[in-house]
N, CA, C and O atoms as a Maestro MAE file, in Angstrom:
{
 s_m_m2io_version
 :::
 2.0.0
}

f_m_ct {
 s_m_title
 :::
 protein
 m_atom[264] {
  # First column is atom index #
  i_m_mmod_type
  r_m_x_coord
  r_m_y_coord
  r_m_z_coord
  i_m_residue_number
  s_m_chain_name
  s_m_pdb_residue_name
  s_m_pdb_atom_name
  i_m_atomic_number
  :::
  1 25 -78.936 -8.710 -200.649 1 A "UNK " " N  " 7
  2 3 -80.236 -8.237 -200.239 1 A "UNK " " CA " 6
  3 2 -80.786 -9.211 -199.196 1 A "UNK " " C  " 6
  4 15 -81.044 -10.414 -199.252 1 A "UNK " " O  " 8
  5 25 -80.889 -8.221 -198.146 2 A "UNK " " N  " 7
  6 3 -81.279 -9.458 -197.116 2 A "UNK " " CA " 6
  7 2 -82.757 -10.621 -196.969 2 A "UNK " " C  " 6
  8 15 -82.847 -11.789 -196.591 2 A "UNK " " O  " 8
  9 25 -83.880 -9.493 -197.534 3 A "UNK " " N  " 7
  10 3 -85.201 -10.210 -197.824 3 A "UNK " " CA " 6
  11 2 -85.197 -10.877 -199.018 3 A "UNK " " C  " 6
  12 15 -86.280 -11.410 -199.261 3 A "UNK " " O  " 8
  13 25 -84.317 -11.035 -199.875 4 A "UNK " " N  " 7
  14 3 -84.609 -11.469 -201.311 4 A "UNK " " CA " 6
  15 2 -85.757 -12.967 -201.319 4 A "UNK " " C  " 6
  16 15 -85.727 -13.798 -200.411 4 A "UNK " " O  " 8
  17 25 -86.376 -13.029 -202.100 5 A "UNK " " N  " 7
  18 3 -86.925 -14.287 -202.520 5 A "UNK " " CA " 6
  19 2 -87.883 -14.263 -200.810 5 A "UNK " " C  " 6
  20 15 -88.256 -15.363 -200.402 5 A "UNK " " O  " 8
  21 25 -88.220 -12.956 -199.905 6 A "UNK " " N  " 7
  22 3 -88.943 -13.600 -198.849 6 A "UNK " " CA " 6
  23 2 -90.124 -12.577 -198.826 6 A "UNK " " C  " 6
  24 15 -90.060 -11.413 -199.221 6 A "UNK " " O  " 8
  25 25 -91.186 -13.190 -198.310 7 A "UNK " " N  " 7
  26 3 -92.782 -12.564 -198.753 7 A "UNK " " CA " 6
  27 2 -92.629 -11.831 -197.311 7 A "UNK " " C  " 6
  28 15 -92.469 -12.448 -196.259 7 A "UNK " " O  " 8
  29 25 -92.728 -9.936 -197.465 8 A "UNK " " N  " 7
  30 3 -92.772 -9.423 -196.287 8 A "UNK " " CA " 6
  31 2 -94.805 -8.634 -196.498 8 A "UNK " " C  " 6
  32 15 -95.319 -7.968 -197.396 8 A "UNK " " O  " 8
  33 25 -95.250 -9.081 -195.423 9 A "UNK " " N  " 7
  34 3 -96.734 -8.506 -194.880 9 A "UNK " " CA " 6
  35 2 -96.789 -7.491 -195.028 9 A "UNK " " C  " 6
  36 15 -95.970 -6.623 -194.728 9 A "UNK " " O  " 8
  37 25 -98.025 -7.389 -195.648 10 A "UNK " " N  " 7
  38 3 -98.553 -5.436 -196.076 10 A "UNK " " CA " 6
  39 2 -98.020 -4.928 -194.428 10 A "UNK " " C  " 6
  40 15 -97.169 -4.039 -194.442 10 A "UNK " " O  " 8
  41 25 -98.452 -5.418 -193.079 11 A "UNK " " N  " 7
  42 3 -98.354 -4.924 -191.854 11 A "UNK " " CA " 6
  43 2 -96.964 -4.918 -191.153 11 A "UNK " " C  " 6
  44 15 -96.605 -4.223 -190.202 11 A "UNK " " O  " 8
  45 25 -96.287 -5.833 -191.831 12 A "UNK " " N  " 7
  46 3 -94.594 -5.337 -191.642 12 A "UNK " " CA " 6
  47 2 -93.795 -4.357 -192.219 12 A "UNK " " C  " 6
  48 15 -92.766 -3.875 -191.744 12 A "UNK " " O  " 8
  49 25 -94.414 -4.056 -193.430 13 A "UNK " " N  " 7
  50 3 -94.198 -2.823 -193.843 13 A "UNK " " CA " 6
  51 2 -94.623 -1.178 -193.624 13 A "UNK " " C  " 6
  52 15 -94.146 -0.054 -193.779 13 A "UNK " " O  " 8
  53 25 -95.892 -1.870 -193.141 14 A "UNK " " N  " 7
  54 3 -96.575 -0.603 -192.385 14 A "UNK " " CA " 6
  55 2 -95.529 -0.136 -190.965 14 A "UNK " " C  " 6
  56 15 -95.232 1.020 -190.664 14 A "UNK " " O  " 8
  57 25 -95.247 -0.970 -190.487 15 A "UNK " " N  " 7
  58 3 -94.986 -0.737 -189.022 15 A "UNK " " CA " 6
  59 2 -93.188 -0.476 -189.096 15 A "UNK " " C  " 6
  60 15 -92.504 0.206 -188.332 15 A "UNK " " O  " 8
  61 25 -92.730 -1.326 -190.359 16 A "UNK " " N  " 7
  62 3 -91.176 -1.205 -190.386 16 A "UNK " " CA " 6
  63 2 -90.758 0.219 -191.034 16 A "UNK " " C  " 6
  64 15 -89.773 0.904 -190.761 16 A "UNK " " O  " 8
  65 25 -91.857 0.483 -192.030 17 A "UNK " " N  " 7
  66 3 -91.341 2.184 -193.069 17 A "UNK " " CA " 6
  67 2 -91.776 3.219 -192.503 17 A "UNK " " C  " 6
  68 15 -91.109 4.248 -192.394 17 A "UNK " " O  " 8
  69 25 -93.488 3.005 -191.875 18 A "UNK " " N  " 7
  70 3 -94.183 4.152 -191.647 18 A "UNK " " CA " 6
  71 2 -94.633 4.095 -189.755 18 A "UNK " " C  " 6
  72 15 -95.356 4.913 -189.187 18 A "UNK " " O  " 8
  73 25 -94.092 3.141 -189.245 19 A "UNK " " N  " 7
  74 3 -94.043 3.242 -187.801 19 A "UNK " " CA " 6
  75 2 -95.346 2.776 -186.971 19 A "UNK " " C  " 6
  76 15 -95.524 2.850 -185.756 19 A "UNK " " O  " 8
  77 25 -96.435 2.143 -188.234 20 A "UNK " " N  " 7
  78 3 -97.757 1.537 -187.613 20 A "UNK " " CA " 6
  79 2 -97.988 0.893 -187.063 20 A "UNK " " C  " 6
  80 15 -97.640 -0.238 -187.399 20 A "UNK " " O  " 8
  81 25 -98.703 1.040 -185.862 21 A "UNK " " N  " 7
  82 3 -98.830 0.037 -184.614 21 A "UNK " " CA " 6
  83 2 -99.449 -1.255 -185.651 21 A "UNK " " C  " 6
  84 15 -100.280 -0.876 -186.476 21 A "UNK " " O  " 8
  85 25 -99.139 -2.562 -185.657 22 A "UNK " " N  " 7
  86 3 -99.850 -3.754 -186.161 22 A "UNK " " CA " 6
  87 2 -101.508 -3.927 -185.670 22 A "UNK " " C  " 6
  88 15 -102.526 -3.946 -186.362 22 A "UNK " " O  " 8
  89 25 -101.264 -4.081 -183.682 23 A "UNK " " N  " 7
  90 3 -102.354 -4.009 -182.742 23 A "UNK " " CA " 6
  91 2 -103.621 -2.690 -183.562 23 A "UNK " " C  " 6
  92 15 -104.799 -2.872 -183.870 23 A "UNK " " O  " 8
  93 25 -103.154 -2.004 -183.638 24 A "UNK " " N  " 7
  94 3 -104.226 -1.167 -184.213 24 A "UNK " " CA " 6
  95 2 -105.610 -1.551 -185.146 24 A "UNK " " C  " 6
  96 15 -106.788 -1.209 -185.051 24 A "UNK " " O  " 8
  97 25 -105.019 -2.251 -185.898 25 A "UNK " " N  " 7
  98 3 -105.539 -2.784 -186.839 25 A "UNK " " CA " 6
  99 2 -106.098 -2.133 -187.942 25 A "UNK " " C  " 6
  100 15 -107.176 -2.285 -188.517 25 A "UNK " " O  " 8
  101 25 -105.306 -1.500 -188.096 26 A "UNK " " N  " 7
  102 3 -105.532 -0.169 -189.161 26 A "UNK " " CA " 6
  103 2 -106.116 -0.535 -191.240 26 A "UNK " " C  " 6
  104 15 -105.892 -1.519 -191.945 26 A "UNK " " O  " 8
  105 25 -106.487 0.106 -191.391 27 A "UNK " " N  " 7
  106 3 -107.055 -0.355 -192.627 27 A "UNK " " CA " 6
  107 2 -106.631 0.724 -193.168 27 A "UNK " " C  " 6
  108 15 -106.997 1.862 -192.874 27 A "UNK " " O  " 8
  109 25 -105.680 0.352 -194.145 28 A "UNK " " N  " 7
  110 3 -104.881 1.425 -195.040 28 A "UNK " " CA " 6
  111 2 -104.415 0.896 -196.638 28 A "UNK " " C  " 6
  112 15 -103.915 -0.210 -196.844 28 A "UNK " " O  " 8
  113 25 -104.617 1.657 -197.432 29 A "UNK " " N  " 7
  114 3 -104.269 1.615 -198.780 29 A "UNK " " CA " 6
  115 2 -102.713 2.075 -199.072 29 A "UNK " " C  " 6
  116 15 -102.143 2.039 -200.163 29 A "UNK " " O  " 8
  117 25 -102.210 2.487 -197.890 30 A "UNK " " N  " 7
  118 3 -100.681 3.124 -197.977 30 A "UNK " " CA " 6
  119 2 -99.974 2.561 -198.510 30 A "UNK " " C  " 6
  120 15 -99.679 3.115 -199.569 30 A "UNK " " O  " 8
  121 25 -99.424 1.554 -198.324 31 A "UNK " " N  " 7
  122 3 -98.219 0.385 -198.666 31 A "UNK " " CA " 6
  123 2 -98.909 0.500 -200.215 31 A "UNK " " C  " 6
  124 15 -98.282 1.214 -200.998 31 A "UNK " " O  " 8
  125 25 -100.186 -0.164 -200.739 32 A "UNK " " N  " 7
  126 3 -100.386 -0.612 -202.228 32 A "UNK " " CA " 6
  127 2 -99.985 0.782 -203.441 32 A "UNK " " C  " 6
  128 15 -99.610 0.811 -204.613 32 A "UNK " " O  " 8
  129 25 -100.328 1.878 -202.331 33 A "UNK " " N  " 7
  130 3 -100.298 3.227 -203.351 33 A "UNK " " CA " 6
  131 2 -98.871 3.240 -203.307 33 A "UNK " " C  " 6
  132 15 -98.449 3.939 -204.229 33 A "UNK " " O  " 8
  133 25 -97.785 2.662 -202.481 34 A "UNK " " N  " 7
  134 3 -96.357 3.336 -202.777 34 A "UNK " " CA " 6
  135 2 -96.311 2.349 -203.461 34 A "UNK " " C  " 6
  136 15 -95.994 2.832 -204.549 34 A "UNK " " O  " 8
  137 25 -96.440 0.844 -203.667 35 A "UNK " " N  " 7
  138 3 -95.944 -0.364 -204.418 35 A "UNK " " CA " 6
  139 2 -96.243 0.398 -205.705 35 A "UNK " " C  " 6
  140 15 -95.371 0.725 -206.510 35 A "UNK " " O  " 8
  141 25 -97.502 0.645 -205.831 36 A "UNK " " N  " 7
  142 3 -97.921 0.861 -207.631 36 A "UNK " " CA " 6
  143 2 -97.241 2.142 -208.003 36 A "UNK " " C  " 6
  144 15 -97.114 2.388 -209.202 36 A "UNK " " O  " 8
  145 25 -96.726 3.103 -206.985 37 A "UNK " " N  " 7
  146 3 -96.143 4.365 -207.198 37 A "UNK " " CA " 6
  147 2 -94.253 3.742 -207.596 37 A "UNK " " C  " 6
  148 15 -93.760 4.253 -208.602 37 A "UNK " " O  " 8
  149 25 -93.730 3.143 -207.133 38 A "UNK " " N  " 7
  150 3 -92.697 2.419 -206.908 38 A "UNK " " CA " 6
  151 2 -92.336 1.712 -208.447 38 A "UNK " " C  " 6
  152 15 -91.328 1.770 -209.152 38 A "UNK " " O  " 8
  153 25 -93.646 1.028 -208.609 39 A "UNK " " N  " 7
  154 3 -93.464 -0.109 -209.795 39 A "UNK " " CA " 6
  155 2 -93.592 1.238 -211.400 39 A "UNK " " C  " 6
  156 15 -92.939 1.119 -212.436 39 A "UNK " " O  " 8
  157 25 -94.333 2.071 -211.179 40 A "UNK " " N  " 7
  158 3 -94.543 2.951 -212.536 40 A "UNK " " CA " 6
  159 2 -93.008 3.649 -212.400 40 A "UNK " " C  " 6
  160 15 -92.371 3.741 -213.450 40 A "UNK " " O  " 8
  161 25 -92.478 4.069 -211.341 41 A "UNK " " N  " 7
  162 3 -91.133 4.420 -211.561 41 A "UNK " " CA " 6
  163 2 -89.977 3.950 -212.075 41 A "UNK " " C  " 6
  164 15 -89.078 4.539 -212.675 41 A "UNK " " O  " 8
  165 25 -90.153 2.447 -211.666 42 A "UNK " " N  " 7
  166 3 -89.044 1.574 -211.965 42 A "UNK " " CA " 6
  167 2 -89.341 0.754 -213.507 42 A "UNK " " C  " 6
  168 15 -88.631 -0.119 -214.006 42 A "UNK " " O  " 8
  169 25 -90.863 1.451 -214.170 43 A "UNK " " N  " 7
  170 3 -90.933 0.542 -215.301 43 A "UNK " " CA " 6
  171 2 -90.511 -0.643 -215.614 43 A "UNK " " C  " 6
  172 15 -91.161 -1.465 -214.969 43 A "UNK " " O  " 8
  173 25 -89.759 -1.127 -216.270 44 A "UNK " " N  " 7
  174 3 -89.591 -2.500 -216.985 44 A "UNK " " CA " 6
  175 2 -89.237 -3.016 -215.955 44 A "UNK " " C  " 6
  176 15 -89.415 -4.183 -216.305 44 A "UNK " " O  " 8
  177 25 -88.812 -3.101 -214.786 45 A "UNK " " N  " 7
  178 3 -88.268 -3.978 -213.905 45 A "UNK " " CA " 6
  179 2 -89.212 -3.681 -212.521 45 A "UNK " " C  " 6
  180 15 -88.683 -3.857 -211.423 45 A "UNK " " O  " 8
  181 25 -90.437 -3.285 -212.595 46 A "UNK " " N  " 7
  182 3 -91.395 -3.213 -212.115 46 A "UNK " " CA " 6
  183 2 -91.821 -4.915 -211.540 46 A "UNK " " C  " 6
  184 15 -92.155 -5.349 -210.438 46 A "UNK " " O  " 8
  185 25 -91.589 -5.629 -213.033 47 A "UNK " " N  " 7
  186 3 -92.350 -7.240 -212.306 47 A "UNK " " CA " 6
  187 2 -91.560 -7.590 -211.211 47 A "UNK " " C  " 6
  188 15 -92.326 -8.343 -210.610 47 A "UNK " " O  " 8
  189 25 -90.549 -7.541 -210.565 48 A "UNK " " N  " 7
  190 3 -89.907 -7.674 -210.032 48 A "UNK " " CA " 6
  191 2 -90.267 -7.683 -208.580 48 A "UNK " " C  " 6
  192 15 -89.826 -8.399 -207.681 48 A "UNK " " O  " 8
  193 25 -91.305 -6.581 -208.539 49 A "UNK " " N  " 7
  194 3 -92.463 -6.471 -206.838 49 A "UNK " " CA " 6
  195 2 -93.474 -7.679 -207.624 49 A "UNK " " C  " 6
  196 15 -94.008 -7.398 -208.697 49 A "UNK " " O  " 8
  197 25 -93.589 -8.475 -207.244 50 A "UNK " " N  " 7
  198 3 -94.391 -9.909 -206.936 50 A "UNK " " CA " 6
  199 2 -95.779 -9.886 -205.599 50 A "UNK " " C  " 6
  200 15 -95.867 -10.604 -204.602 50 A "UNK " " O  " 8
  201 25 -96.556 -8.971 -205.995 51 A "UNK " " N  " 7
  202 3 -97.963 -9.582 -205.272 51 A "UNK " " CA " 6
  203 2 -98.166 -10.612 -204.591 51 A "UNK " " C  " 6
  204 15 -98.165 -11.557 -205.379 51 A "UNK " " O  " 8
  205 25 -98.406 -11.094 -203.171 52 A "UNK " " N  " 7
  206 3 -98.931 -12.111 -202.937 52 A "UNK " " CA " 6
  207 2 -99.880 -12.134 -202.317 52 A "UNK " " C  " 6
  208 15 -99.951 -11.926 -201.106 52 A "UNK " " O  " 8
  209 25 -100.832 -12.414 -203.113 53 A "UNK " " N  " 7
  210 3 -102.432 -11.955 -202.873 53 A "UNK " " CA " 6
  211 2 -102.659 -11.919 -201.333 53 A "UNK " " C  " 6
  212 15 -101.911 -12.685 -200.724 53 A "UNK " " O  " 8
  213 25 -103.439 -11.271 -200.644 54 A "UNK " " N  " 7
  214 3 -104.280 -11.143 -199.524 54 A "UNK " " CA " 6
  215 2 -103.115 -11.275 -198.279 54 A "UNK " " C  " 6
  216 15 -103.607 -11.347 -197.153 54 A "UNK " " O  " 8
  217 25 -101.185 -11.326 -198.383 55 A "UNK " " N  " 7
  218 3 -100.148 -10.852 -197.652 55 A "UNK " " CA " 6
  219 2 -99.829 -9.265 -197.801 55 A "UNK " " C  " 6
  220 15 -99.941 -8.129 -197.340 55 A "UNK " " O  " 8
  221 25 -99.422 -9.975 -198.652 56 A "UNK " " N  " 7
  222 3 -98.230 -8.520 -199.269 56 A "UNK " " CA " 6
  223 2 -96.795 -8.591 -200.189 56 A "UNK " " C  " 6
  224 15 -97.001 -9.139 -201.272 56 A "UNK " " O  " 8
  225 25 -96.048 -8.358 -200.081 57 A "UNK " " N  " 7
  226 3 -94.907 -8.150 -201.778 57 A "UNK " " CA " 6
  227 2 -93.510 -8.830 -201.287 57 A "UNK " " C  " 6
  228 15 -92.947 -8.703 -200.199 57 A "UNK " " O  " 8
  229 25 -93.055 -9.736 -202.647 58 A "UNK " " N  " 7
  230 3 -92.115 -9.882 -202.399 58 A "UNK " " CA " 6
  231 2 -91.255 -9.640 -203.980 58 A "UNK " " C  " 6
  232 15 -91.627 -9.599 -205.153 58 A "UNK " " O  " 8
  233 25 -89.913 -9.513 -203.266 59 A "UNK " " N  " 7
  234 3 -88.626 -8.975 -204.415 59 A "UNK " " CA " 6
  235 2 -88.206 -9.566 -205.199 59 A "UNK " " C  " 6
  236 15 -87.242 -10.070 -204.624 59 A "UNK " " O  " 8
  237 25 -88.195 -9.956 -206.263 60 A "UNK " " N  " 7
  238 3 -87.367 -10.705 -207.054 60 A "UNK " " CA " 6
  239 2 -86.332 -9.921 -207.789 60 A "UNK " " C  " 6
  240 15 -86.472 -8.913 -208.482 60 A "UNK " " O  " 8
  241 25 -84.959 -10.798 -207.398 61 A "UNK " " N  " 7
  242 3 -83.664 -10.690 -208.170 61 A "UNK " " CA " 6
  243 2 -83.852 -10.483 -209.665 61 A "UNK " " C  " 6
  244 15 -83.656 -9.450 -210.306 61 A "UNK " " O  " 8
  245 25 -84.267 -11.656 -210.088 62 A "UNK " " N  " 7
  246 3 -84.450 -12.303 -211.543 62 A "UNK " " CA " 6
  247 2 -86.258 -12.223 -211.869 62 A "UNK " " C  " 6
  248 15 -87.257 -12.520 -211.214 62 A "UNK " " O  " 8
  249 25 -86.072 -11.799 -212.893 63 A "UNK " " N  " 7
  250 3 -88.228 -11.487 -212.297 63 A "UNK " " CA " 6
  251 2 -88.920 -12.730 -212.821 63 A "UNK " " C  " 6
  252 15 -90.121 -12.894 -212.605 63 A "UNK " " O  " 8
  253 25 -88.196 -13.621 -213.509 64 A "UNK " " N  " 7
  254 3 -88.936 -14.731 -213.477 64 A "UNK " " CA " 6
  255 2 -88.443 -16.137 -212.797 64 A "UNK " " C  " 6
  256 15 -88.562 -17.234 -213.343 64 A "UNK " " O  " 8
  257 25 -87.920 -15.925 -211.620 65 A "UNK " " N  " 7
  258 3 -87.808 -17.296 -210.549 65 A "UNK " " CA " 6
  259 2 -88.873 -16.598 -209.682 65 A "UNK " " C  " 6
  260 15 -89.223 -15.439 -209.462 65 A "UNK " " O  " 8
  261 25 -89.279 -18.021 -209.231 66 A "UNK " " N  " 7
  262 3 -90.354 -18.401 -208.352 66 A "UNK " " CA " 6
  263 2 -90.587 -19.009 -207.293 66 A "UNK " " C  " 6
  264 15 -91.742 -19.100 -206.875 66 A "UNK " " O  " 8
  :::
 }
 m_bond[263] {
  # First column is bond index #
  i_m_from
  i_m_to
  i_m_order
  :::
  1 1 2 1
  2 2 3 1
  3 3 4 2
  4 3 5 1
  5 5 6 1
  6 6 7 1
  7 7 8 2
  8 7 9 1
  9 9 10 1
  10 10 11 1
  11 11 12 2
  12 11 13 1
  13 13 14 1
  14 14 15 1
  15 15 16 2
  16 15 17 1
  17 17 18 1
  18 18 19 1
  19 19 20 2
  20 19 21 1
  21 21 22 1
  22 22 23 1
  23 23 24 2
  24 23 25 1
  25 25 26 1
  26 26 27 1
  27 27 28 2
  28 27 29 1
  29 29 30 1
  30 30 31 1
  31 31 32 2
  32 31 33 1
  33 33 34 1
  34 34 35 1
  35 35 36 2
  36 35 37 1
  37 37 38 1
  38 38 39 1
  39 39 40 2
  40 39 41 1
  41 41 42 1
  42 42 43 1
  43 43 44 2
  44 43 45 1
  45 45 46 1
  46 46 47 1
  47 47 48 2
  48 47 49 1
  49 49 50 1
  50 50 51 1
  51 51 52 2
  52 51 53 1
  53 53 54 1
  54 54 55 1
  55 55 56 2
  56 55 57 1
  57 57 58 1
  58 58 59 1
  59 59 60 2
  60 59 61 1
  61 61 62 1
  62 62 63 1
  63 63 64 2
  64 63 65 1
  65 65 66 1
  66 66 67 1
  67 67 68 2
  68 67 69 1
  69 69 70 1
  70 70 71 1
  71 71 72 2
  72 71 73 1
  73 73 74 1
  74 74 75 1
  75 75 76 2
  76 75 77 1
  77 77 78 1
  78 78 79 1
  79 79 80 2
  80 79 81 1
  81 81 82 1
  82 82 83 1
  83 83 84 2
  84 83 85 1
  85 85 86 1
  86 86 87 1
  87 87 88 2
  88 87 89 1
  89 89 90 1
  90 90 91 1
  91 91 92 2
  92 91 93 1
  93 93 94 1
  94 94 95 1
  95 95 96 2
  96 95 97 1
  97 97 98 1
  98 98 99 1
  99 99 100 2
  100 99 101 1
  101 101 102 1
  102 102 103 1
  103 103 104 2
  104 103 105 1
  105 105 106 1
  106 106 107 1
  107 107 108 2
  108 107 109 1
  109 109 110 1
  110 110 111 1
  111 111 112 2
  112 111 113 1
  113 113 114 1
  114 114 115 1
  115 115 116 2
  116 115 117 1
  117 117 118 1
  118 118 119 1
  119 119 120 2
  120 119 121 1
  121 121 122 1
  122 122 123 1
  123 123 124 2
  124 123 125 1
  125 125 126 1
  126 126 127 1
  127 127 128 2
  128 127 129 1
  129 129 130 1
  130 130 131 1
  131 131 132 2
  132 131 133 1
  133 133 134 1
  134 134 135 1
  135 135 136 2
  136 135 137 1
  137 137 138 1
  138 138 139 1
  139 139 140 2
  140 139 141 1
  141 141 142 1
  142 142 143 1
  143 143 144 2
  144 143 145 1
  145 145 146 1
  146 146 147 1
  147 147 148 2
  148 147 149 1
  149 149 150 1
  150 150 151 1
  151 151 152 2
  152 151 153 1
  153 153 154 1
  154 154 155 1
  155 155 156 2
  156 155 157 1
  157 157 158 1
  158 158 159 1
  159 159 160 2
  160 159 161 1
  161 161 162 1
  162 162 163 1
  163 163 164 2
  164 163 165 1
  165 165 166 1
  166 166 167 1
  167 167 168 2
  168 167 169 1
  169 169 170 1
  170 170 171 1
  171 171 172 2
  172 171 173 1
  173 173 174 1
  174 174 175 1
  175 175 176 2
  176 175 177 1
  177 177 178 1
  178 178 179 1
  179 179 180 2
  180 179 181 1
  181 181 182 1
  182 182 183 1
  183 183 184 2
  184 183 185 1
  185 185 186 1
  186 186 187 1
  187 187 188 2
  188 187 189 1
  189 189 190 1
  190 190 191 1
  191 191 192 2
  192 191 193 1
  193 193 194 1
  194 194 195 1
  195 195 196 2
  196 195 197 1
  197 197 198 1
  198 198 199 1
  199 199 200 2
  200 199 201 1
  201 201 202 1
  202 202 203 1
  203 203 204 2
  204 203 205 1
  205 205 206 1
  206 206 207 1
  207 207 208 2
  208 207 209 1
  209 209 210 1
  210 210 211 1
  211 211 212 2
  212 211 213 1
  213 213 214 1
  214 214 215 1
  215 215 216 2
  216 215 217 1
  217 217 218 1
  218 218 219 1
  219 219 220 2
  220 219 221 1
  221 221 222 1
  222 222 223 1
  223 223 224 2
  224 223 225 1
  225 225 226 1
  226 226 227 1
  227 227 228 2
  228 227 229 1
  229 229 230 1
  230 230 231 1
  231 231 232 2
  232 231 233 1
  233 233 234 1
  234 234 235 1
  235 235 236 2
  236 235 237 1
  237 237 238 1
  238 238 239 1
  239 239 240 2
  240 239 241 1
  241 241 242 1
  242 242 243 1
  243 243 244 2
  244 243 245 1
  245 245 246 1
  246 246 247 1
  247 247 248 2
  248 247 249 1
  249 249 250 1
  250 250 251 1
  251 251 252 2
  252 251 253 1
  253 253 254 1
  254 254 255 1
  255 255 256 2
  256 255 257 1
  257 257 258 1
  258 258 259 1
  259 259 260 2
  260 259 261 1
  261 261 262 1
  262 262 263 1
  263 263 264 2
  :::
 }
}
């Protein structure tokens, strides 16, 4: 996994999945509604999307390294 263990920006995700200009400066709830849509799917291995407050999400392999 190429991002493993690396904190990618609510706005890199915007612009890398859904094609959002960054410059825009768009104010969107998109990215958090698929994370929490994402994490209820994947249940127990949900902790695994790691919050980082006021960036955005990163992956963990093992859900408790840090």
């Amino acid at each position: 996994m190429k991002a493993k263990g690396r904190v990618l920006s609510r706005d890199y995700l915007l612009d890398t999945i859904w094609g959002f200009d960054q410059a825009l400066e768009i104010q969107t709830r998109t990215v958090d509604v698929h994370i929490q849509t994402l994490r209820k799917k994947i249940k127990s291995e949900a902790k695994r999307i790691v919050t980082v407050k006021n960036y955005g999400y990163r992956f963990q392999l093992e859900p408790d390294e840090d």
